[in-house]
N, C-alpha and C positions, 0 to 999 in steps of 0.2 A: 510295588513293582509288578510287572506283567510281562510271561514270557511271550514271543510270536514265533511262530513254524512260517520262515519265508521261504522262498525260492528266487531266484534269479532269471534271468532273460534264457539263461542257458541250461535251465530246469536243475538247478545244482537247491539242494534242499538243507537249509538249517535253520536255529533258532536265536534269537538274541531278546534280550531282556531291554526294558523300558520302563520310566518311572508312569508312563500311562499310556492311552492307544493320540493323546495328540502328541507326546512325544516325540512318538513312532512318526507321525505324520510329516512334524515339523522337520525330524532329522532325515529322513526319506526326501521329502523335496528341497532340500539343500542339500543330497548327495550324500547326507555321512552316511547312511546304509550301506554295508559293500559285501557282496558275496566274499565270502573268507577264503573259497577254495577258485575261483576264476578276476575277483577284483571287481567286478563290474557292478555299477551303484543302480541299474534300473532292478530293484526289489520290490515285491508283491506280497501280500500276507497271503501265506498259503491256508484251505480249507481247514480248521480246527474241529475234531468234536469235544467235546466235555470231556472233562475227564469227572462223571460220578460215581460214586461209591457208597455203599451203606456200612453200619455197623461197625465190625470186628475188621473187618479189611479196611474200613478209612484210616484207622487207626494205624495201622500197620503202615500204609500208603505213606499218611503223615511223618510218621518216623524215619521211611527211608528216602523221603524226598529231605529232608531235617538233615538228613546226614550226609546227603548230595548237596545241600547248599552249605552246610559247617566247612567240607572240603572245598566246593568251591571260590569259597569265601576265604580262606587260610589261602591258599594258593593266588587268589585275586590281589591280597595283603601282600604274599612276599614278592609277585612281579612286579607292585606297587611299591614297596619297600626298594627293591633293585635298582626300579627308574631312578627313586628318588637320591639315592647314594650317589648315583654316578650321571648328577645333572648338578646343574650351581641354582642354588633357589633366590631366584630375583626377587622376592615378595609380588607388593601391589606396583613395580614397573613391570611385571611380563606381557602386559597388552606392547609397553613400547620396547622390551626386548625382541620379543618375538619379529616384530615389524624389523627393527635394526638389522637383525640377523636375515629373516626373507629378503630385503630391498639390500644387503649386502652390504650394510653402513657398519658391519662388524660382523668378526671372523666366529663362523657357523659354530656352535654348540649346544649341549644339552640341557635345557632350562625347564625351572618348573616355580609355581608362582601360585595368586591370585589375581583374578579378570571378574570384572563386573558383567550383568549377563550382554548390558552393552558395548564393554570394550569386546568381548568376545564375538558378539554379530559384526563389530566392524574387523578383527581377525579373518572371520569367516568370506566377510565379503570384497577386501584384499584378496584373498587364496594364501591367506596365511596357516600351514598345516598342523594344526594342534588338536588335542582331544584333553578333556576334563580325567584328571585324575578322582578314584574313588574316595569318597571320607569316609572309615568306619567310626561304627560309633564307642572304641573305646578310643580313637583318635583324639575325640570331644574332654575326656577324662581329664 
């Protein structure tokens, strides 16, 4: 994973994480990038410096970025957790749920599932609105 420091058209400035810099790329030119605080998807990677350190204070650094992502990550699970309660899990039909529900061939609700990464490009390229729910890895367990 790799954080990015963006900004927006509207110079509104934050961060979001990516499993690499073409991830960033891929999801940026198809829109899913969105300023969180104005909506708008034209996103830019803002100037990054390094962040280095030596010795005695890496260590320290390490531990309390450890302890920003333990919480992040607990908190990630339980709004993850939340979605999941209160949606009906289609399995491997939510490529054609999803579609049913946008195109109004059934009545709008909360779904959540498995999409191939192709059924999911043809979601996206409908304007079908969905986002990938996280797996962690004691999900796998």
């Amino acid at each position: 994973m790799i954080r990015f420091s963006l900004h927006c058209a509207a110079d509104h400035e934050f961060e979001a994480w990516f499993r690499n810099g073409d991830d960033y790329e891929t999801q940026r030119k198809r829109g899913f990038v969105e300023c969180p605080h104005c909506g708008s998807n034209k996103v830019d990677k803002a100037l990054m410096a390094p962040a280095v350190s030596t010795g005695r204070k890496k260590e320290k650094m390490a531990l309390a970025l450890h302890a920003e992502q333990k919480q992040a990550m607990a908190q990630l699970k339980a709004l993850t957790e939340k979605m999941r309660e209160n949606a009906e899990d289609v399995g491997d039909k939510f490529a054609e749920e999803a579609r049913k529900i946008h195109f109004g061939e059934t009545d709008a609700r909360a779904i959540y599932g498995e999409a191939t990464v192709e059924e999911a490009r043809g979601l996206a390229e409908d304007g079908v609105d969905f986002m990938p729910l996280p797996v962690f890895p004691d999900d796998r367990n």
